[in-house]
CHARMM-style PDB file with segment names, atoms N, HN, CA, C and O in Angstrom:
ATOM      1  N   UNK     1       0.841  -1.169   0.000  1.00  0.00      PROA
ATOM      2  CA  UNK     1       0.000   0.000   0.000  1.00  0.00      PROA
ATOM      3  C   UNK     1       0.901   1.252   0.000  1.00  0.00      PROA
ATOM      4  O   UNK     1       1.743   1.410   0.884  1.00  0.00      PROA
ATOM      5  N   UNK     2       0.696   2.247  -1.118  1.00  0.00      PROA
ATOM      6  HN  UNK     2       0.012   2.118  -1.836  1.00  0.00      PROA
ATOM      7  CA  UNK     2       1.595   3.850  -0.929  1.00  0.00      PROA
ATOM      8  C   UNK     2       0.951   4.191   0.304  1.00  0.00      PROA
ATOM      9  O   UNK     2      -0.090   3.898   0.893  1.00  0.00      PROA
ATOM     10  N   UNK     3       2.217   5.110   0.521  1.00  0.00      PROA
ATOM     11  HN  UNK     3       3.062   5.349   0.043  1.00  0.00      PROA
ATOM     12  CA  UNK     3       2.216   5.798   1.621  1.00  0.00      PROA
ATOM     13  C   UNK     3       1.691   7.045   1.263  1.00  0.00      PROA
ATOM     14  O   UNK     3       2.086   7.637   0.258  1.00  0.00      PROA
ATOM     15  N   UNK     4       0.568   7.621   2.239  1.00  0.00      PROA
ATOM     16  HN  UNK     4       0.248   7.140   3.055  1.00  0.00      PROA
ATOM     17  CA  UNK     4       0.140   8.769   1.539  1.00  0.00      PROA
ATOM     18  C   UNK     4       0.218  10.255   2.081  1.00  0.00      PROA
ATOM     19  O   UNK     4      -0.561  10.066   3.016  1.00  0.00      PROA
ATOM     20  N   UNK     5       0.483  11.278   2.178  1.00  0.00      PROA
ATOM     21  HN  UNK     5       1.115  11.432   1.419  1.00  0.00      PROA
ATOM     22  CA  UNK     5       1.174  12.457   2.729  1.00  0.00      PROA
ATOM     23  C   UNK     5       0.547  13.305   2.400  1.00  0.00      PROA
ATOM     24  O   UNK     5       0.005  13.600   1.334  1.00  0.00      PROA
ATOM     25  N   UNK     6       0.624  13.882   3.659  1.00  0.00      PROA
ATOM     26  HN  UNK     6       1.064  13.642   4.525  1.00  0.00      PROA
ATOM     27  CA  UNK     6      -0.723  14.803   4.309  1.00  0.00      PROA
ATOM     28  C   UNK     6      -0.171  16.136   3.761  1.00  0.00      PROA
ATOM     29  O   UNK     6       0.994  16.531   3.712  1.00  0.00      PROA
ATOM     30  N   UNK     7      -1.374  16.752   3.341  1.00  0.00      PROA
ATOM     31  HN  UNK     7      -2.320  16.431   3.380  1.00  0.00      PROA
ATOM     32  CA  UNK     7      -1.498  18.164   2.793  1.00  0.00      PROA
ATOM     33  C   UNK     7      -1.208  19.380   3.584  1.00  0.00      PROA
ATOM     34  O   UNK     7      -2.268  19.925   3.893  1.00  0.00      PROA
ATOM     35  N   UNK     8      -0.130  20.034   4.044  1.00  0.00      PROA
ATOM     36  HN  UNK     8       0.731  19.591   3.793  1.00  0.00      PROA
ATOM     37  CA  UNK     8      -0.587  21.142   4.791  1.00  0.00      PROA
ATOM     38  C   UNK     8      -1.562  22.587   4.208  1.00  0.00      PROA
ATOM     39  O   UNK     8      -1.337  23.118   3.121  1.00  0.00      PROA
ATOM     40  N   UNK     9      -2.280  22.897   4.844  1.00  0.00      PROA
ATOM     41  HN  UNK     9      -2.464  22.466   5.728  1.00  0.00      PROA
ATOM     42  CA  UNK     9      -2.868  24.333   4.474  1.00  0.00      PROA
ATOM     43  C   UNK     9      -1.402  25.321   3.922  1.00  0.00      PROA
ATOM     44  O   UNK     9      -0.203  25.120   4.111  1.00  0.00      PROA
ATOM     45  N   UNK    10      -2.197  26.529   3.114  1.00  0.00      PROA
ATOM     46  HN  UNK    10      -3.171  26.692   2.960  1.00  0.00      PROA
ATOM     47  CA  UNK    10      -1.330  27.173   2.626  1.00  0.00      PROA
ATOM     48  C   UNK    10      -1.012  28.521   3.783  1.00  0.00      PROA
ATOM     49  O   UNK    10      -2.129  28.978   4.023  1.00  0.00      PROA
ATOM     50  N   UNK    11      -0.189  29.147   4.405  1.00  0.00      PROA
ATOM     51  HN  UNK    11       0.718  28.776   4.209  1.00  0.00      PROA
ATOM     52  CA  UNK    11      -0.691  29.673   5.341  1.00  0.00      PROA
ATOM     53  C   UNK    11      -0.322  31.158   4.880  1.00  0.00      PROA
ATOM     54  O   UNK    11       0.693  31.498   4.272  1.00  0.00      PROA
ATOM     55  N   UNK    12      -1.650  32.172   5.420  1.00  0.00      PROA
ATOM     56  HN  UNK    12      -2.475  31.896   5.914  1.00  0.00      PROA
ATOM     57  CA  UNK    12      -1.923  33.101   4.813  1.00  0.00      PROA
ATOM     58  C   UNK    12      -1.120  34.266   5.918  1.00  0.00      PROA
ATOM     59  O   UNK    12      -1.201  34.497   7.125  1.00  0.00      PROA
ATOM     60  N   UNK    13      -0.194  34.920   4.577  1.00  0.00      PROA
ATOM     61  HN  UNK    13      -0.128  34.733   3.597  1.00  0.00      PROA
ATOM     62  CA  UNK    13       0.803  36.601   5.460  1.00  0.00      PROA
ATOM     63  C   UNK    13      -0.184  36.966   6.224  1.00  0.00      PROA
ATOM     64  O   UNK    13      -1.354  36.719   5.934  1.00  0.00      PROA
ATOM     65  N   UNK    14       0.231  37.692   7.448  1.00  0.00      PROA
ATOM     66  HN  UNK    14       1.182  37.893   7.684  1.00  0.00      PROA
ATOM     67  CA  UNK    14      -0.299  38.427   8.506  1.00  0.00      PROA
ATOM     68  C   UNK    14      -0.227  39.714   7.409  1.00  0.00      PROA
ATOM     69  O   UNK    14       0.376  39.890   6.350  1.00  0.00      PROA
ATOM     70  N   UNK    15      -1.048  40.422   8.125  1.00  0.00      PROA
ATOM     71  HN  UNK    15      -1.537  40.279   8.985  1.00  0.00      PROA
ATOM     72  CA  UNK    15      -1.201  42.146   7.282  1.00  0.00      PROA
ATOM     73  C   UNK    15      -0.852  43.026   8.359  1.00  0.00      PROA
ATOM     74  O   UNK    15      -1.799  43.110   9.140  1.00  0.00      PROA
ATOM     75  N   UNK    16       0.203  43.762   8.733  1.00  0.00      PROA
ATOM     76  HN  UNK    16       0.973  43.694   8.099  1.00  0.00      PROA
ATOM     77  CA  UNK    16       0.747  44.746  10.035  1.00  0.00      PROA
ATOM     78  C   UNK    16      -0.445  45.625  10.407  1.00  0.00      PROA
ATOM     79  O   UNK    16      -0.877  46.177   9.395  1.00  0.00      PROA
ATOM     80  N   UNK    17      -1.124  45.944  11.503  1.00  0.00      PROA
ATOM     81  HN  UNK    17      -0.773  45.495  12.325  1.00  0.00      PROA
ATOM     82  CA  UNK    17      -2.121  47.111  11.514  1.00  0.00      PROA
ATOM     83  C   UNK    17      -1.584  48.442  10.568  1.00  0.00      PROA
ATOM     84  O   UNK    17      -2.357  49.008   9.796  1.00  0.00      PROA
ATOM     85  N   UNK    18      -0.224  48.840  10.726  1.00  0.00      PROA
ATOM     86  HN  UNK    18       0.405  48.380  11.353  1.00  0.00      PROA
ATOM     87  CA  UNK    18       0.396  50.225  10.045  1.00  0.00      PROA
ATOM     88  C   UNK    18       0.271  50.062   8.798  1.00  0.00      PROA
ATOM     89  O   UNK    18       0.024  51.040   8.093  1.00  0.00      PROA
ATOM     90  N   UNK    19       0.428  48.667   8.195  1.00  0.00      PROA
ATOM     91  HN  UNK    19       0.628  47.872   8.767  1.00  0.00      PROA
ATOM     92  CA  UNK    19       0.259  48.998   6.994  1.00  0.00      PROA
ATOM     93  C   UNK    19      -1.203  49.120   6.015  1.00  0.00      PROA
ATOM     94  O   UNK    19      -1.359  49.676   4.928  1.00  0.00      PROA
ATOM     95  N   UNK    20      -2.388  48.204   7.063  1.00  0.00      PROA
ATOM     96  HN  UNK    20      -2.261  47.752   7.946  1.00  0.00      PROA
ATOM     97  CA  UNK    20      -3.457  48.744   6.710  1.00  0.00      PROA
ATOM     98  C   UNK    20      -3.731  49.827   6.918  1.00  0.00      PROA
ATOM     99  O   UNK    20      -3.970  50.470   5.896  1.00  0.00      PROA
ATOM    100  N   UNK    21      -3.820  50.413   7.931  1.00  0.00      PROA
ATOM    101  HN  UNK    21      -3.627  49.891   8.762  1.00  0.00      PROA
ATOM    102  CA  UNK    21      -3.615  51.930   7.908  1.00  0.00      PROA
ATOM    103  C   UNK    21      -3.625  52.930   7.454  1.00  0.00      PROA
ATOM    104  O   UNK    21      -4.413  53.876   7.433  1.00  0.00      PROA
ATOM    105  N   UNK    22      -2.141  52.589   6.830  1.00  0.00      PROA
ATOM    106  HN  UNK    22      -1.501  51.820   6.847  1.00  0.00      PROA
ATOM    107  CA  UNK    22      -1.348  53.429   5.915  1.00  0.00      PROA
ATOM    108  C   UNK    22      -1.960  53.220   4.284  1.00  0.00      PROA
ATOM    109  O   UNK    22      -2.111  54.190   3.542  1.00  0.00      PROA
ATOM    110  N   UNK    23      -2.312  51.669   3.823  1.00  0.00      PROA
ATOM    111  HN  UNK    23      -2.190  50.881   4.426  1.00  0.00      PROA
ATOM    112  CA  UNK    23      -3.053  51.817   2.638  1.00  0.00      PROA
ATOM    113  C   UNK    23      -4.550  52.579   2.440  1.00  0.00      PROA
ATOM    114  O   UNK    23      -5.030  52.966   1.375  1.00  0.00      PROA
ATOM    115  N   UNK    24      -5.221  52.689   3.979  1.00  0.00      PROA
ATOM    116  HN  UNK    24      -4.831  52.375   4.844  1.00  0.00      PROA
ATOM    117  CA  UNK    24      -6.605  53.134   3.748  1.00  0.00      PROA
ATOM    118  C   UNK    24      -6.519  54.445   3.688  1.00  0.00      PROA
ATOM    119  O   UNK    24      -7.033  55.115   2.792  1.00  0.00      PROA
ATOM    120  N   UNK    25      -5.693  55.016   4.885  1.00  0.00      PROA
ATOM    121  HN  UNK    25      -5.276  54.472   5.613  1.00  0.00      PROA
ATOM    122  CA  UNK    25      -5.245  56.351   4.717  1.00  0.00      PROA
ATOM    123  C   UNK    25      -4.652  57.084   2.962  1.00  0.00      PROA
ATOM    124  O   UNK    25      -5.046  58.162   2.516  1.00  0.00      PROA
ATOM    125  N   UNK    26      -3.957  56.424   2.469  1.00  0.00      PROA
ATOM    126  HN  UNK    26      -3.637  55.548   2.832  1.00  0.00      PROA
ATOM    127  CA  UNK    26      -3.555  56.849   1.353  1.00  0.00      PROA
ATOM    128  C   UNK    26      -5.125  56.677   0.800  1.00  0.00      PROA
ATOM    129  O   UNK    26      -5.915  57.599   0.999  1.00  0.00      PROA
ATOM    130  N   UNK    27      -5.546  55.480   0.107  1.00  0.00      PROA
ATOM    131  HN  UNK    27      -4.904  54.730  -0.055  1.00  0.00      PROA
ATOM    132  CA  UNK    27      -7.187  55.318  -0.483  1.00  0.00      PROA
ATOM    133  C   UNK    27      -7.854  56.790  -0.327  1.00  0.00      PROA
ATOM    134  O   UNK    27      -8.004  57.614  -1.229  1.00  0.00      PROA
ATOM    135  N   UNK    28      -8.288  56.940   1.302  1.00  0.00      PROA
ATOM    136  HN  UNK    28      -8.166  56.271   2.035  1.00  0.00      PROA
ATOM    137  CA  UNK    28      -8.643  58.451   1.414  1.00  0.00      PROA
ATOM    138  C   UNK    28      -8.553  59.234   0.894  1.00  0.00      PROA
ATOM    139  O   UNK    28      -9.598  59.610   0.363  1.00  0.00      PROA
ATOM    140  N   UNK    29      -6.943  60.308   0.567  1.00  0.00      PROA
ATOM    141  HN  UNK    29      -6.094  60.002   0.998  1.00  0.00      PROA
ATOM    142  CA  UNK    29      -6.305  61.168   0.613  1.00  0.00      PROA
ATOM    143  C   UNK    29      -6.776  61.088  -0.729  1.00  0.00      PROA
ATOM    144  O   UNK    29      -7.313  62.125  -1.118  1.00  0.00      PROA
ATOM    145  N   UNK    30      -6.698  59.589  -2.035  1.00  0.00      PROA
ATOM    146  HN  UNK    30      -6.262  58.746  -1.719  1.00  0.00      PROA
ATOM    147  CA  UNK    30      -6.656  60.041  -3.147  1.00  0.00      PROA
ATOM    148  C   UNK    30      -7.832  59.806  -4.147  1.00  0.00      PROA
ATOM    149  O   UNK    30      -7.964  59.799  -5.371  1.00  0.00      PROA
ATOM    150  N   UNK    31      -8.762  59.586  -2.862  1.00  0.00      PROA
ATOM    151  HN  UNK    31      -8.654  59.593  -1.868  1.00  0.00      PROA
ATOM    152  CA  UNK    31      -9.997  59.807  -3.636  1.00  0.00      PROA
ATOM    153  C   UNK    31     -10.896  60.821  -3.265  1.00  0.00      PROA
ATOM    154  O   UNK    31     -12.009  61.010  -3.756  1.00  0.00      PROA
ATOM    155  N   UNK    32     -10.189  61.656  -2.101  1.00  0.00      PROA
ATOM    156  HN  UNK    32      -9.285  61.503  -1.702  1.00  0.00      PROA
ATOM    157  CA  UNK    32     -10.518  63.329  -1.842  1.00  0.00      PROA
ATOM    158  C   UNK    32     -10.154  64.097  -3.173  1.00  0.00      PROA
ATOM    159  O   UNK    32     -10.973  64.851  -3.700  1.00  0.00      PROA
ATOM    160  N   UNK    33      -8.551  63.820  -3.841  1.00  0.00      PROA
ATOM    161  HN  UNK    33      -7.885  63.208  -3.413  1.00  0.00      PROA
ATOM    162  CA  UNK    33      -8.057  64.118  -4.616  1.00  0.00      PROA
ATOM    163  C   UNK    33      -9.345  64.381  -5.843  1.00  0.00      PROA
ATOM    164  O   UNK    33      -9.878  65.369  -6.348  1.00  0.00      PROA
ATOM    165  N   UNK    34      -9.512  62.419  -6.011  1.00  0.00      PROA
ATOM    166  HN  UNK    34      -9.079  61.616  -5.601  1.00  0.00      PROA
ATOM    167  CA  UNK    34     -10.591  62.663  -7.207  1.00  0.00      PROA
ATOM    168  C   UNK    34     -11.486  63.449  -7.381  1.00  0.00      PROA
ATOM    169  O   UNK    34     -11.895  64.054  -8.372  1.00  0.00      PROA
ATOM    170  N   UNK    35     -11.854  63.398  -6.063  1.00  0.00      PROA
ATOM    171  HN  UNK    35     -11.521  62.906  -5.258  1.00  0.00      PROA
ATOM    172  CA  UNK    35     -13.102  64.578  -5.785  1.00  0.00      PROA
ATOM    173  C   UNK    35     -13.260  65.616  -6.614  1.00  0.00      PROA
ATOM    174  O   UNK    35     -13.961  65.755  -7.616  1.00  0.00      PROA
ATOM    175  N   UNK    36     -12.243  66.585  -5.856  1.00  0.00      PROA
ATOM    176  HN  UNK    36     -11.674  66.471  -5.041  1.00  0.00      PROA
ATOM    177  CA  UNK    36     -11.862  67.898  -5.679  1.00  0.00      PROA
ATOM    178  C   UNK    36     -11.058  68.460  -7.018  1.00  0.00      PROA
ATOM    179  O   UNK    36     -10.727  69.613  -7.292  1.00  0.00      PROA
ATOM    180  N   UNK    37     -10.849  67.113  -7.814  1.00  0.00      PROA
ATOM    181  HN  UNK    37     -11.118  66.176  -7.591  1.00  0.00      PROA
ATOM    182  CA  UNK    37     -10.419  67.847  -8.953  1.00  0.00      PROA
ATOM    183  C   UNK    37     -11.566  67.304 -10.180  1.00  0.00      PROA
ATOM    184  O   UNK    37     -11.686  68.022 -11.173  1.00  0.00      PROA
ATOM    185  N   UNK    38     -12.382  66.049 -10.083  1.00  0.00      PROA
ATOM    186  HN  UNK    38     -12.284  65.466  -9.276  1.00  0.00      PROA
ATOM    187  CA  UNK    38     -13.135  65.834 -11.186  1.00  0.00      PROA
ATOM    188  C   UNK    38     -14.457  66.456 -10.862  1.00  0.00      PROA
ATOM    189  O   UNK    38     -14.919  67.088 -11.813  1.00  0.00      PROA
ATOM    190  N   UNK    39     -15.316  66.449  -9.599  1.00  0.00      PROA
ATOM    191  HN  UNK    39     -14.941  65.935  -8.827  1.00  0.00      PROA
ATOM    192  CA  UNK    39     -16.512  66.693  -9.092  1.00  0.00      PROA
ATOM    193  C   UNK    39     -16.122  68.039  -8.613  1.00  0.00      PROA
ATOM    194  O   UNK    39     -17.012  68.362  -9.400  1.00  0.00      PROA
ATOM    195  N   UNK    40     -15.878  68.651  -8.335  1.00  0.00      PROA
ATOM    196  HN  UNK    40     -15.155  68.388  -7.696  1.00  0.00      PROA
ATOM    197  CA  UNK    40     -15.999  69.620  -6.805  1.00  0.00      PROA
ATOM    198  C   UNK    40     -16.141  71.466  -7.952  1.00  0.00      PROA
ATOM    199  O   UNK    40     -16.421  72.580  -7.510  1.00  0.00      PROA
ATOM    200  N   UNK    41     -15.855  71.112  -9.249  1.00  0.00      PROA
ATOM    201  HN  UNK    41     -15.627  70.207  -9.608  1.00  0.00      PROA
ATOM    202  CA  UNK    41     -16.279  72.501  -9.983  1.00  0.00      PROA
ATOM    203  C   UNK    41     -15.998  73.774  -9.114  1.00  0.00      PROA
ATOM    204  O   UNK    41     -16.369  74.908  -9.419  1.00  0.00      PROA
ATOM    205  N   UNK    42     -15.453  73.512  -8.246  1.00  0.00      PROA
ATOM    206  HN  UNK    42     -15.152  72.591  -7.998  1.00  0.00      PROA
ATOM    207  CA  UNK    42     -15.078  74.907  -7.339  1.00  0.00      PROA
ATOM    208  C   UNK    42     -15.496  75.463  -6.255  1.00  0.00      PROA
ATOM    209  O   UNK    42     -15.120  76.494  -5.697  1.00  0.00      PROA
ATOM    210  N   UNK    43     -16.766  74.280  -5.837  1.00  0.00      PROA
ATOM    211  HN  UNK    43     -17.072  73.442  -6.290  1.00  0.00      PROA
ATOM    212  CA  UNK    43     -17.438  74.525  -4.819  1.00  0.00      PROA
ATOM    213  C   UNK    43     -16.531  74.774  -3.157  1.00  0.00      PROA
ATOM    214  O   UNK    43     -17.034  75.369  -2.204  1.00  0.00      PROA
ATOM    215  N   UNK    44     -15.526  74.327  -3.163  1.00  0.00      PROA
ATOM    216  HN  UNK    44     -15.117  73.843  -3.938  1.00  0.00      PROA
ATOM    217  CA  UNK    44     -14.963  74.168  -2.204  1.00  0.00      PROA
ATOM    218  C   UNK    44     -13.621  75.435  -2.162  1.00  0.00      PROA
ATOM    219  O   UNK    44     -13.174  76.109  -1.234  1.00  0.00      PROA
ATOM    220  N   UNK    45     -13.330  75.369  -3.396  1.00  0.00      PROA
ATOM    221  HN  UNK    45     -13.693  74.822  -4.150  1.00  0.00      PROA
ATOM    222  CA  UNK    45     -11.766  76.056  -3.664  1.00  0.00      PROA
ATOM    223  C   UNK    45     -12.235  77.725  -3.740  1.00  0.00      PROA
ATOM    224  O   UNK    45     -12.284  78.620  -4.583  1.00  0.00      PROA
ATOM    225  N   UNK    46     -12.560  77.507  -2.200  1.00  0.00      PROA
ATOM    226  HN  UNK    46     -12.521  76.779  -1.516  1.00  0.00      PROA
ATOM    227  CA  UNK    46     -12.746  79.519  -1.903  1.00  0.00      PROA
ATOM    228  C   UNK    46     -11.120  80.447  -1.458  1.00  0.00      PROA
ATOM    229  O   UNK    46     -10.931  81.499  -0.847  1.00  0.00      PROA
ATOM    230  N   UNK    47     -10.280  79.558  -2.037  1.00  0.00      PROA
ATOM    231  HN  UNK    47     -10.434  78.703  -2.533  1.00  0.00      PROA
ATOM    232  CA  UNK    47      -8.848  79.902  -1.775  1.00  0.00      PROA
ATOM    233  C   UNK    47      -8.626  81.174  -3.165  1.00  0.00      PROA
ATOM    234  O   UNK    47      -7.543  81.634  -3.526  1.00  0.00      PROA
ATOM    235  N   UNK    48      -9.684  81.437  -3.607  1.00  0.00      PROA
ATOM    236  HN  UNK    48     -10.564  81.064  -3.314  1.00  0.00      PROA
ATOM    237  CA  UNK    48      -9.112  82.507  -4.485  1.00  0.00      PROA
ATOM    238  C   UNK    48      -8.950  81.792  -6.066  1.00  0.00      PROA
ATOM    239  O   UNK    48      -8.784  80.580  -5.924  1.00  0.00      PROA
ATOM    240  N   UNK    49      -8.951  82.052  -6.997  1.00  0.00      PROA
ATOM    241  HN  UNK    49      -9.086  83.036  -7.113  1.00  0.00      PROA
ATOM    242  CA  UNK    49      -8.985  82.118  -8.384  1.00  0.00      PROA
ATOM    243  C   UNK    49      -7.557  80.895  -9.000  1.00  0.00      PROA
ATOM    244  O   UNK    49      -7.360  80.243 -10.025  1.00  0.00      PROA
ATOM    245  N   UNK    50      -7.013  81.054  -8.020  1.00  0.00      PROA
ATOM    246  HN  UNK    50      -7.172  81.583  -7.187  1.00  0.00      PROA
ATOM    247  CA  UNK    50      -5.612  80.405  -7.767  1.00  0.00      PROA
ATOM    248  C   UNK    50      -5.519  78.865  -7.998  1.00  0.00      PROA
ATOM    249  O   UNK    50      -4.834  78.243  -8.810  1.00  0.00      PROA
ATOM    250  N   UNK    51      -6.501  78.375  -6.950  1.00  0.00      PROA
ATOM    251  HN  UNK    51      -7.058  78.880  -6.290  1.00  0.00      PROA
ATOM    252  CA  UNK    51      -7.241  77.206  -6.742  1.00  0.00      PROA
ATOM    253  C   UNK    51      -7.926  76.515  -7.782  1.00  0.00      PROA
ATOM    254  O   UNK    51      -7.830  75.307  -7.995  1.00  0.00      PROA
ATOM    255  N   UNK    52      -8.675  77.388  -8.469  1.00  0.00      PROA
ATOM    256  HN  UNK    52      -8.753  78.369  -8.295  1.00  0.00      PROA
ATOM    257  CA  UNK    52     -10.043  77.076  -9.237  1.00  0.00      PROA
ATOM    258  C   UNK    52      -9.360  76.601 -10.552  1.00  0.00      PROA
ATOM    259  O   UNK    52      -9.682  75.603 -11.196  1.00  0.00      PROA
ATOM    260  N   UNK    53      -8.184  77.637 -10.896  1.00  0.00      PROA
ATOM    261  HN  UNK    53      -7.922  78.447 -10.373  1.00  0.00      PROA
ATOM    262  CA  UNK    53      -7.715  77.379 -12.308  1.00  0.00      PROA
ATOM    263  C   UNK    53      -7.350  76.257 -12.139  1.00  0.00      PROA
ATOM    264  O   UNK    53      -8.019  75.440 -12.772  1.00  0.00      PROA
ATOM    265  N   UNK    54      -5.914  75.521 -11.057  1.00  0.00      PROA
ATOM    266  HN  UNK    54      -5.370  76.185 -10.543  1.00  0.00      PROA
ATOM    267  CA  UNK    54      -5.664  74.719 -10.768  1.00  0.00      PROA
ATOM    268  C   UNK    54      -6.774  73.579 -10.981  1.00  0.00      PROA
ATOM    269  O   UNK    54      -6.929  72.819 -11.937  1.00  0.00      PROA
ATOM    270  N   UNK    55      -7.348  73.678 -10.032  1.00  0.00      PROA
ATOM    271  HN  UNK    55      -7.222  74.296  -9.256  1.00  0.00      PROA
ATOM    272  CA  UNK    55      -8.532  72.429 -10.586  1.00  0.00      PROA
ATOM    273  C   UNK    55      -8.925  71.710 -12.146  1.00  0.00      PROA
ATOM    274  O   UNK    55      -8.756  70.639 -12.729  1.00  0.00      PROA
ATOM    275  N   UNK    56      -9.492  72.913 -12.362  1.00  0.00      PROA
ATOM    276  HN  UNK    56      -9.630  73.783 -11.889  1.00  0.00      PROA
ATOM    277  CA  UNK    56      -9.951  72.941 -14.070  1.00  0.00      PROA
ATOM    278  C   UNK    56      -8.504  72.742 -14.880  1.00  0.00      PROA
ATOM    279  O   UNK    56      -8.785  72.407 -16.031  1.00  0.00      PROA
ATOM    280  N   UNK    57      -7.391  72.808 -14.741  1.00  0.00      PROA
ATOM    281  HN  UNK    57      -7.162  73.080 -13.807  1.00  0.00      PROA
ATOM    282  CA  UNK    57      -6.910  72.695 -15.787  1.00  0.00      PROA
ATOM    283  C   UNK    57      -6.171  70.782 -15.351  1.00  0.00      PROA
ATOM    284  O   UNK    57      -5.489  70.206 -16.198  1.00  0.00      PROA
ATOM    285  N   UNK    58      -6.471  70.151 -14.052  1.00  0.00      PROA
ATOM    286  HN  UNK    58      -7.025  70.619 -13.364  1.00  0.00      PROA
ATOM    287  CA  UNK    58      -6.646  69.537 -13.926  1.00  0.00      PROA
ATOM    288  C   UNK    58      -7.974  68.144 -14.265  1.00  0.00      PROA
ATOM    289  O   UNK    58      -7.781  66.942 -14.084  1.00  0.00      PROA
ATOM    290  N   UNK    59      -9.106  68.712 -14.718  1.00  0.00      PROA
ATOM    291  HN  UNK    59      -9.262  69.689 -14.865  1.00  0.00      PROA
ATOM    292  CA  UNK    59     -10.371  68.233 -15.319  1.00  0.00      PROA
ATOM    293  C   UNK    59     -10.017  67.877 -16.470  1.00  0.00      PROA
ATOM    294  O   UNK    59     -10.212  66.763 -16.956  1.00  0.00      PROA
ATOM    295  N   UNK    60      -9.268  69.142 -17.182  1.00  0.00      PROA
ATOM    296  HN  UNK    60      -9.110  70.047 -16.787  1.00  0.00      PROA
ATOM    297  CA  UNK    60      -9.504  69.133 -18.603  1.00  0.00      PROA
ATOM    298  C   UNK    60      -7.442  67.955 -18.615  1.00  0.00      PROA
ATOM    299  O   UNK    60      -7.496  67.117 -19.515  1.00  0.00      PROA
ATOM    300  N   UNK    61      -6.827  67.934 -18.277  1.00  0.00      PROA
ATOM    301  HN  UNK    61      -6.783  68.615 -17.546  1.00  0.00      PROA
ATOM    302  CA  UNK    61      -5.778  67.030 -18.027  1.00  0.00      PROA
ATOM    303  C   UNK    61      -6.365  65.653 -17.827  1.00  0.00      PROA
ATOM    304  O   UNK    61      -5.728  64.735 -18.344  1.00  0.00      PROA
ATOM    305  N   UNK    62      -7.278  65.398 -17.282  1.00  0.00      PROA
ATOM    306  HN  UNK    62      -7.796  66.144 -16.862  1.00  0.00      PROA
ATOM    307  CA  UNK    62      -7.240  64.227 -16.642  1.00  0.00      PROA
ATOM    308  C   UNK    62      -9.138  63.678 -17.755  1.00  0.00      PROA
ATOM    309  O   UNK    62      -9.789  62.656 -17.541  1.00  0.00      PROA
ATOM    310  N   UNK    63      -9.488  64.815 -18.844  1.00  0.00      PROA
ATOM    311  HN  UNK    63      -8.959  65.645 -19.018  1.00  0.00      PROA
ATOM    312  CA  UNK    63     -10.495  64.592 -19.563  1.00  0.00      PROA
ATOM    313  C   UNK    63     -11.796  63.982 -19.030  1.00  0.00      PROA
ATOM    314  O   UNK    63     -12.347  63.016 -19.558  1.00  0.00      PROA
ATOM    315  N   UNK    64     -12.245  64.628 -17.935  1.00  0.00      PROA
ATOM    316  HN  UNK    64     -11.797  65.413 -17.506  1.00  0.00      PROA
ATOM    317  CA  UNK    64     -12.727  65.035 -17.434  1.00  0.00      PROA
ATOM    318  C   UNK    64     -13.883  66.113 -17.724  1.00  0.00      PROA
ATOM    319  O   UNK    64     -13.683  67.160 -17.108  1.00  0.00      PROA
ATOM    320  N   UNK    65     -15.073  66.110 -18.535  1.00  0.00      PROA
ATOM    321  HN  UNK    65     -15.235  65.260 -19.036  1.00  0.00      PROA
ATOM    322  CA  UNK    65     -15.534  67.233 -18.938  1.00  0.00      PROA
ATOM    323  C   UNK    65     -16.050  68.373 -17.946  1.00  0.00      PROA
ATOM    324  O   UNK    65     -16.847  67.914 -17.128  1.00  0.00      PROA
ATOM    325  N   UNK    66     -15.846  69.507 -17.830  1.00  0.00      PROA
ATOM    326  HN  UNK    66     -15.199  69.880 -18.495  1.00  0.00      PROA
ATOM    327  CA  UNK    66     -16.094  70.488 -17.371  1.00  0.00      PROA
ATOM    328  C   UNK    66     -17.190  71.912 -17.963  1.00  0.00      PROA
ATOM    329  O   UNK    66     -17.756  72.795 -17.318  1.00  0.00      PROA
ATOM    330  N   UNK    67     -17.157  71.687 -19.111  1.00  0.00      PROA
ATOM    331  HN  UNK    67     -16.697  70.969 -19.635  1.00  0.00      PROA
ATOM    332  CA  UNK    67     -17.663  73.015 -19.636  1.00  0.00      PROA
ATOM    333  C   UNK    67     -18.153  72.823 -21.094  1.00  0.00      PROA
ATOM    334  OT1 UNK    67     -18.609  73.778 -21.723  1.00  0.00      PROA
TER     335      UNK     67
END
């Protein structure tokens, strides 16, 4: 009779708390980003004219329709 040999499970990486964290935190940051440059038309960017262009010439970069 073969001898037959036992399967171990595959065993699954630990994930560090910092580095979940640190990936959700980033996620955040760059889908505020999306926001604020595809949606947000200026509603937010009361920083002056400065801001706004910035944005929009970011829309129209990233094709994005605006206007």
């Amino acid at each position: 009779m073969p001898k037959v040999q036992s399967v171990r499970p595959l065993a699954i990486p630990a994930i560090s708390t910092r580095l979940l964290l640190t990936a959700a935190g980033v996620t955040i940051l760059l889908l505020a980003l999306a926001y604020l440059v595809a949606f947000d038309q200026g509603a937010l960017s009361r920083s002056g004219m400065y801001m706004h262009e910035l944005m929009h010439d970011g829309r129209h970069l990233l094709g994005v329709p605006c206007h």
